[in-house]
SELONU-563938 format. One line per field, with one value per residue (C-alpha): x, y, z; residue number from 1. Coordinates in nm, 2 decimals, decimal comma. Last residue first. Layout:
REM residues N
x	[X|...]
y	[Y|...]
z	[Z|...]
nr	[NUM|...]
***
This chain:
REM residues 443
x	[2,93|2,95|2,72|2,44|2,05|2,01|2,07|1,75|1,57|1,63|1,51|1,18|1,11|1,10|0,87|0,61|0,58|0,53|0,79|0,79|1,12|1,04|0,64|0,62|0,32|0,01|-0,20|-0,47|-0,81|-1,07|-1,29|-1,37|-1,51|-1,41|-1,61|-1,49|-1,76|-1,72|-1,36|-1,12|-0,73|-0,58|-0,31|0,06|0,29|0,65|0,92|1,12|1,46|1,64|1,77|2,15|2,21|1,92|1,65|1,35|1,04|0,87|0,57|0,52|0,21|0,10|-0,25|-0,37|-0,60|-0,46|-0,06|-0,19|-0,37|-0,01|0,18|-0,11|0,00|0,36|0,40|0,16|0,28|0,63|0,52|0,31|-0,01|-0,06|-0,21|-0,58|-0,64|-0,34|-0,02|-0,14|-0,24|-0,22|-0,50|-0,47|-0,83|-0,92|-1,01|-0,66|-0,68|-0,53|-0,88|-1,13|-0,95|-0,63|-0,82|-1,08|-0,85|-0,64|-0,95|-1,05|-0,73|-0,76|-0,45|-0,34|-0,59|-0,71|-1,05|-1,04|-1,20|-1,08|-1,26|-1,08|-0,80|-0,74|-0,34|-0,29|0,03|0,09|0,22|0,54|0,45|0,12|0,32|0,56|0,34|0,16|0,48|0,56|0,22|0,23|0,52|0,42|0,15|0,40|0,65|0,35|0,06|0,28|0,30|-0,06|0,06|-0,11|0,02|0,29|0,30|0,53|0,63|0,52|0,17|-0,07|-0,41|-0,79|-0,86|-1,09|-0,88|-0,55|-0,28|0,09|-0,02|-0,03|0,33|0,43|0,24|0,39|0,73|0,68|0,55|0,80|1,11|1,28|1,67|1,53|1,18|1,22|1,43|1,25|0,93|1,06|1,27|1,68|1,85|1,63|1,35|1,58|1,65|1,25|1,23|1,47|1,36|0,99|1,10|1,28|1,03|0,82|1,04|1,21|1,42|1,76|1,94|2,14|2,08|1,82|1,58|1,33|0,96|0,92|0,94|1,27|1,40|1,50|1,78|2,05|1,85|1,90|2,28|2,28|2,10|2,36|2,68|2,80|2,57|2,85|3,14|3,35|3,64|3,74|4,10|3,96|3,84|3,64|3,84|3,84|4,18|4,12|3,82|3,50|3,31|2,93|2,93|2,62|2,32|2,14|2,19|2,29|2,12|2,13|2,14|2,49|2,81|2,69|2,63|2,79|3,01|3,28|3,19|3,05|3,06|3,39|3,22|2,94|3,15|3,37|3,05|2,91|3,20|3,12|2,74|2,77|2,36|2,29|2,25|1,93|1,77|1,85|1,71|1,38|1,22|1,06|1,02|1,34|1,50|1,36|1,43|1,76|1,77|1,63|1,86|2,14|2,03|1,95|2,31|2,50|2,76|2,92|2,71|2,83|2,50|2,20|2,18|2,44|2,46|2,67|3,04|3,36|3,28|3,00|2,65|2,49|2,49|2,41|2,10|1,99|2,04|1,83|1,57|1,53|1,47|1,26|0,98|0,74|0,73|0,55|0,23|-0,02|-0,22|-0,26|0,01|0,24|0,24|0,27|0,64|0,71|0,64|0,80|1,07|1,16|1,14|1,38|1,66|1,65|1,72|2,05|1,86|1,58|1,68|1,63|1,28|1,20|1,24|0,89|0,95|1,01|0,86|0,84|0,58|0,36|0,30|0,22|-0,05|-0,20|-0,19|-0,34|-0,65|-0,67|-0,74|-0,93|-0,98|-1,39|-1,50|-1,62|-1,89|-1,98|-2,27|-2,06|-1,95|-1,98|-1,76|-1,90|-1,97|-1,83|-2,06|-1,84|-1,83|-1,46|-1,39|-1,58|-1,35|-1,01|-1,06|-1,16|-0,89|-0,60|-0,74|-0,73|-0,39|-0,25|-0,41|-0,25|0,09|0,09|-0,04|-0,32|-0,34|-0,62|-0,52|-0,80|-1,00|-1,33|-1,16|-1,39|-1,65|-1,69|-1,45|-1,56|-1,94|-1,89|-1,97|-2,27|-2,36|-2,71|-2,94|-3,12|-2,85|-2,86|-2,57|-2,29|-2,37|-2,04|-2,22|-2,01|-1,85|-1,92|-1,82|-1,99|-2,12]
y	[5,13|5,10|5,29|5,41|5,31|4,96|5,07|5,35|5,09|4,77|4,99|5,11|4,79|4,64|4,90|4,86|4,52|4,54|4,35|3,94|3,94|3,66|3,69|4,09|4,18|4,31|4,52|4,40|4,32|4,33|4,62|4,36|4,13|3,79|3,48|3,47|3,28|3,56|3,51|3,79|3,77|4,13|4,14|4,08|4,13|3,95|4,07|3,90|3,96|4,04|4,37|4,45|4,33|4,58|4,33|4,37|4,20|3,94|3,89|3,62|3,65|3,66|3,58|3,77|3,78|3,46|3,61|3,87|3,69|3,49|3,81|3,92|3,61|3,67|4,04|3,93|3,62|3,81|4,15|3,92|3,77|3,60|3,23|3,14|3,05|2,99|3,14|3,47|3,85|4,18|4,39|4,47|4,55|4,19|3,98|3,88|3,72|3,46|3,19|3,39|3,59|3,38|3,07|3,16|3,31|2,98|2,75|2,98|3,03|2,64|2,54|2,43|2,66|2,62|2,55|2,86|3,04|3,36|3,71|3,97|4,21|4,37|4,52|4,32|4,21|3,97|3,63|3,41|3,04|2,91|2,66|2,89|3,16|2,89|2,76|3,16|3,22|2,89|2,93|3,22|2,98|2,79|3,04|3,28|3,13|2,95|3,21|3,12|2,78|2,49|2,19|1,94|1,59|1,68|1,98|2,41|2,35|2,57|2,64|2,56|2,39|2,15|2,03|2,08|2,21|2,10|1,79|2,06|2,15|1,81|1,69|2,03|1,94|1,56|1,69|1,96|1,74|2,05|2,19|2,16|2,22|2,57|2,68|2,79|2,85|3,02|3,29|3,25|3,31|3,52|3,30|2,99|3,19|3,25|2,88|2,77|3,03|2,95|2,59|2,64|2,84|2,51|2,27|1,97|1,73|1,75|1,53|1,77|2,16|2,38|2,17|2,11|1,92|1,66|1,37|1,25|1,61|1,84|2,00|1,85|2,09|2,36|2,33|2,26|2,60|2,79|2,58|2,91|3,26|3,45|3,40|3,11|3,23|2,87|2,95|2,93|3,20|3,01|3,08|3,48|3,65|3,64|3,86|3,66|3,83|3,85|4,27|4,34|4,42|4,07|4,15|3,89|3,62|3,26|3,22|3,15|3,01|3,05|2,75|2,69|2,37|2,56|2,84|3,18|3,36|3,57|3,71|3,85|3,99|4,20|4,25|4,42|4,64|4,75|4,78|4,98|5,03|5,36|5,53|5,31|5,53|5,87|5,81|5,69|5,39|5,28|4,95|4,94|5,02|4,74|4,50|4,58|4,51|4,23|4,08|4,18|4,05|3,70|3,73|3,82|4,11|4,06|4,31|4,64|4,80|4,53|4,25|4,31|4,44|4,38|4,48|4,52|4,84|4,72|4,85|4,86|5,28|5,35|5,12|5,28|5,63|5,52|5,33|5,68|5,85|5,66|5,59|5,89|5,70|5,45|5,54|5,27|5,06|4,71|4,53|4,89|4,83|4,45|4,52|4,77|4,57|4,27|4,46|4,65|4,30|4,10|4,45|4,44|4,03|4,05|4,22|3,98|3,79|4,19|4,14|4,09|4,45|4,55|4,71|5,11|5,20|4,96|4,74|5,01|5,12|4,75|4,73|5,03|4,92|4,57|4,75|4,94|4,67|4,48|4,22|4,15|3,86|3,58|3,35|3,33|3,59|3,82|3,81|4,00|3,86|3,91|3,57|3,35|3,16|3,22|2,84|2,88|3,00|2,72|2,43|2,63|2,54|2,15|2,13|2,26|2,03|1,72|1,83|1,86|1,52|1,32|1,50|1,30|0,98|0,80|0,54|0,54|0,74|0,98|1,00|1,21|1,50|1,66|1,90|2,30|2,37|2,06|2,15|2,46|2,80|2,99|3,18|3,09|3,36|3,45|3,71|3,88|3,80|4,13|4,34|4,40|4,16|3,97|4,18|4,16|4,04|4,03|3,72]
z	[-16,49|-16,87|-17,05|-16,86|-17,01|-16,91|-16,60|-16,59|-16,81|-16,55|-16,25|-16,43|-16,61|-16,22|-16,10|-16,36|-16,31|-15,94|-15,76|-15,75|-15,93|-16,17|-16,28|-16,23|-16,01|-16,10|-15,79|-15,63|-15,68|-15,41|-15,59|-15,86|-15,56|-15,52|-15,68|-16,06|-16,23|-16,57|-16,56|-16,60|-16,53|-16,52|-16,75|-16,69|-17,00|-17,01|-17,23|-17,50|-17,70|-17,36|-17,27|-17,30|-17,68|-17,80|-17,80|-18,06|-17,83|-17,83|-17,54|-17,33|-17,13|-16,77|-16,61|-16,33|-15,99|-15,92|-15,92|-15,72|-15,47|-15,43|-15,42|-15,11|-14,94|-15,00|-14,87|-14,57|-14,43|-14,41|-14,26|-14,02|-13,89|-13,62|-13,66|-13,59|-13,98|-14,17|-14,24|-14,18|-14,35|-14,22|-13,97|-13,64|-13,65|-13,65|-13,90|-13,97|-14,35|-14,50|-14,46|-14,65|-14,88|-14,89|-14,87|-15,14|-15,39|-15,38|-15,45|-15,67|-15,91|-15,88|-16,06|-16,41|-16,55|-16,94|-16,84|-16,57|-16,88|-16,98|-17,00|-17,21|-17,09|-17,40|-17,45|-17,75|-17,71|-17,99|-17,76|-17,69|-17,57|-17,45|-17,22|-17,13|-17,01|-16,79|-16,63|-16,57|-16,43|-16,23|-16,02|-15,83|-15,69|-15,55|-15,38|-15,38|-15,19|-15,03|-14,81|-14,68|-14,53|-14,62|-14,43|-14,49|-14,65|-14,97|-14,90|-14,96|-14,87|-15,10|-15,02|-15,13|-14,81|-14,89|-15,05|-15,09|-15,37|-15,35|-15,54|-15,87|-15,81|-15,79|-16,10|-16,29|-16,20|-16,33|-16,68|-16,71|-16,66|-16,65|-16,85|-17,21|-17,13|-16,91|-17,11|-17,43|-17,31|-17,03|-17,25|-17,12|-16,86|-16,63|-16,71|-16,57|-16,25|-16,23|-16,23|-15,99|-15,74|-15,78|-15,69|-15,42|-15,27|-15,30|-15,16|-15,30|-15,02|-15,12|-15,33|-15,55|-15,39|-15,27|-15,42|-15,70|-15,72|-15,97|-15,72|-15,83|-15,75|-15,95|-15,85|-16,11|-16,33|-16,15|-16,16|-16,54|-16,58|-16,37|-16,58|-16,70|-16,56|-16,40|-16,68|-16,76|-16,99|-17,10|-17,02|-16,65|-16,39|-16,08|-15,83|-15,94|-15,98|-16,35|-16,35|-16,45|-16,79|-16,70|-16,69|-16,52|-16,71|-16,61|-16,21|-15,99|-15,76|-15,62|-15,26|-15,12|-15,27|-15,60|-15,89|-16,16|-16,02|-16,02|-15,78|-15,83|-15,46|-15,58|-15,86|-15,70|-15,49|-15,82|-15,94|-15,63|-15,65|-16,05|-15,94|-15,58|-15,57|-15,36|-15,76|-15,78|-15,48|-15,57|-15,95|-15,86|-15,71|-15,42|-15,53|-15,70|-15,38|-15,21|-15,48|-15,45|-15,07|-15,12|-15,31|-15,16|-14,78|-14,99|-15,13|-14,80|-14,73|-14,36|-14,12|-13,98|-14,00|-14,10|-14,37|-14,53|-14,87|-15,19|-15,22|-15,05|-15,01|-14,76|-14,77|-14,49|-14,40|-14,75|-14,78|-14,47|-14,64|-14,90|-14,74|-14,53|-14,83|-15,00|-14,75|-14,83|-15,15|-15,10|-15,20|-15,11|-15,41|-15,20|-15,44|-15,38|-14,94|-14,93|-15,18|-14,93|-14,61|-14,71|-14,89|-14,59|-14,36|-14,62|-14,59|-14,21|-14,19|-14,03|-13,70|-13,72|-13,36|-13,27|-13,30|-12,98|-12,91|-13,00|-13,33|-13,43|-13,77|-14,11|-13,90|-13,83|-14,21|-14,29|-14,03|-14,17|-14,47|-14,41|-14,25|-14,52|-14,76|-14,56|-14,86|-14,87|-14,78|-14,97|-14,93|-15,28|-15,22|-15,12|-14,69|-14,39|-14,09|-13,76|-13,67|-13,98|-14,16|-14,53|-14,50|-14,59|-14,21|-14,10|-14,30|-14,26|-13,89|-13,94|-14,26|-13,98|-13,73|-13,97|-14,07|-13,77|-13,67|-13,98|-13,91|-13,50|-13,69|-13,73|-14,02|-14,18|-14,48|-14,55|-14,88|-14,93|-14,79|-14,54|-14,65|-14,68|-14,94|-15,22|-15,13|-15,33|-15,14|-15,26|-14,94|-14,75|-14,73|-14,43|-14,37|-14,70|-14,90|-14,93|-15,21|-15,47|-15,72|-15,94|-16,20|-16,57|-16,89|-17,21|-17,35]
nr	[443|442|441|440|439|438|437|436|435|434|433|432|431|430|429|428|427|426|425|424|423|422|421|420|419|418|417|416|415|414|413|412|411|410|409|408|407|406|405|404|403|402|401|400|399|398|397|396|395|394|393|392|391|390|389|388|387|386|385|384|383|382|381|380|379|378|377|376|375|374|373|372|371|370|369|368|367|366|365|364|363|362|361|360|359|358|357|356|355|354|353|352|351|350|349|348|347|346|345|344|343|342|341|340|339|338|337|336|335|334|333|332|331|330|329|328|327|326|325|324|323|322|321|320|319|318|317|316|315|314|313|312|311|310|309|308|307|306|305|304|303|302|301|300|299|298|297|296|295|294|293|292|291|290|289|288|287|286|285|284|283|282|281|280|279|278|277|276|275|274|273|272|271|270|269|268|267|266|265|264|263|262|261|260|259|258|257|256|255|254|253|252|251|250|249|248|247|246|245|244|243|242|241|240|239|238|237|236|235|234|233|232|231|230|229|228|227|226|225|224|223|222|221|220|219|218|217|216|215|214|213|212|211|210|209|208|207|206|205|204|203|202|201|200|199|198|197|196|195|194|193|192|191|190|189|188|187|186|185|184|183|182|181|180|179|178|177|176|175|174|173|172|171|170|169|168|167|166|165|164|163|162|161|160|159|158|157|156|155|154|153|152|151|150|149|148|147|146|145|144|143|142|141|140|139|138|137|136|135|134|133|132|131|130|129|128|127|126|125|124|123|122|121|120|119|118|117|116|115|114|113|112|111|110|109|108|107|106|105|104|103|102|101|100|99|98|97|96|95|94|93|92|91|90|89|88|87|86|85|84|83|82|81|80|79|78|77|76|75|74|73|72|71|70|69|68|67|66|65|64|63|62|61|60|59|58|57|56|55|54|53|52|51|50|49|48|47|46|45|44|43|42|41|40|39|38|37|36|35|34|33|32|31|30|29|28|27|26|25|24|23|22|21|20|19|18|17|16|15|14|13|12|11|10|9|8|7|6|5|4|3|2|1]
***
């Protein structure tokens, strides 16, 4: 049967929207014990309950009771939050680099240009970058991983030569170096670059005879952070968390091909059962803990898991370059249930525009980057792909495709943009990056 579209008209009025009793009614099992967390949630399910409906005042809906994504409502609200901002957020002063990549990485999954913002990303990188290495997270600011991080990822985003050359490498080796500890984990949040030289220099505390080098004992680490429960943690005997999770797993994929690692360092089976429990109904969201709420970020840090646990399962692929319909059969997650809380749940209404944690929240830069990398990561399915390896690139690749099902419920026009399965930029951006370094000798 070929593939096609669901209808771009919204319902007519007198028409009731085809919603699925399993969004629109309560759990059919509730602890009877009644507790403080047993009432949020009840409220939160009540609330999610009319917006899923698709019954909304004022809202126009498909004939799935879905709304359309404001697109350019989100942009707008985007472009505002990367000028001037109300002077509460100075408590986000060290956290300059995470709100540029919110709003940039937002900005490309809705289809903006983003280039008009190079050059001042540039010479802000400049100005926080220490010579000791790596980025702070504002002017004058000690160098921190998470600050690094996105602060890469927001120059790759923008892209182009004058951009990447802002990036100290041989300096933030020598700091990357000095965070690696013993145990083979780092200091601070995981990172670091896989064209960098791995070799540690011999005044590093964790140089031995043994010639450990940036990536020894990482795996082994991760896998003492899985949790009894399935789920993984920031470190041994923590609680697991979602964005933990996704971290865990895209530091595995930068290691070593996901259907490869993953199994030898997981317990799959038990990872999977967590991630799956972190899925409601009638909700349709993604809580980030055992017993929480939904929260519309989680719409990433877990659902950005299942791309790269679904590529692993299928293992490495021919690229054929045809986006074909697939069934949901072979899903390990509602794609709908997810779609349908981010689209009808995720979204401010209002003409202030971005996306929210849940429904009568404020939306935000951070809400918004994730939300929409969570729409992006059900709009598409990712494959493995081999590929020849040249000693500085890996031997596989990853190809995103558009994921077509002939029930799906959103509108084509409401698809955004593919994102890359580990760094969480757009695909295209992160090949860009890696092939200019890949391509200097030395550094």
């Amino acid at each position: 049967m070929a593939y096609s579209s669901p209808s771009q008209e919204p319902h007519e009025p007198h028409q009731a929207p085809l919603v699925p009793g399993l969004f629109t009614t309560a759990a059919p099992i509730k602890d009877s014990l009644v507790t403080d967390t047993s009432l949020s949630q009840n409220a939160v399910e009540t609330s999610c309950r009319a917006f899923l409906a698709g019954t909304q005042d004022g809202i126009r809906v498909n004939r799935h009771g879905i709304p359309s994504l404001g697109r350019e409502r989100h942009i707008r609200f985007l472009d505002k939050s990367l000028g001037n901002l109300p002077p509460a957020f100075k408590a986000a002063d060290a956290s300059r680099p995470w709100i540029f990549y919110w709003c940039l990485n937002g900005l490309v999954l809705l289809g903006a240009d983003v280039s008009k913002y190079r050059d001042g990303l540039v010479a802000t990188a400049r100005s926080i970058q220490n010579e000791s290495g790596g980025f702070g997270g504002g002017f004058g600011q000690q160098s921190h991983l998470a600050t690094t991080y996105a602060m890469v990822l927001s120059l790759a985003i923008v892209g182009g030569e004058a951009a990447y050359q802002v990036i100290d490498r041989r300096a933030m080796w020598k700091w990357l170096c000095t965070l690696k500890e013993p145990t083979g984990a780092f200091r601070l949040t995981l990172g670091g670059e896989i064209d960098l030289p791995l070799d540690l220099p011999y005044d590093s505390s964790s140089h031995t005879p043994e010639r450990l080098d940036l990536f020894t004992g990482l795996a082994d680490y991760v896998r003492r952070c899985q949790t009894f429960e399935g789920g993984i943690s920031a470190r041994p005997g923590a609680e697991a968390h979602g964005a933990y999770a996704f971290c865990a797993l895209g530091c595995l994929a930068i290691l070593d091909a996901p259907h490869r690692i993953f199994p030898r360092y997981l317990d799959m089976p038990r990872l999977i059962s967590w991630l799956s429990s972190r899925q409601y109904a009638p909700e349709g969201g993604l809580s980030g803990r055992t017993n929480k709420l939904v929260d519309g970020c989680y719409s990433h840090w877990v659902g950005g898991c299942w791309p790269l646990i679904e590529a692993a399962i299928h293992g490495p692929t021919i690229s054929t370059s045809i986006e074909t319909p697939s069934s949901a059969a072979g899903d390990l997650y509602s794609r709908e249930g997810l779609i349908r809380y981010i689209l009808c749940c995720g979204q401010d209404q209002t003409k202030r525009g971005g996306m929210r944690d849940k429904p009568y929240q404020p939306s935000d830069a951070y809400h918004t980057c994730y939300v929409l990398s969570g729409l992006s990561s059900a709009q598409h399915v990712t494959r493995i792909l081999s590929s020849d390896g040249d000693g500085i690139m890996p031997p596989w690749t990853y190809e995103v495709l558009s994921h077509l099902d002939e029930a799906q419920v959103y509108n084509e026009e409401d698809r955004v943009s593919p994102t890359d399965p580990v760094y969480g930029i757009p695909e295209g951006k992160r090949k860009d990056i890696m092939s200019y370094f890949s391509s200097r000798p030395g550094f």
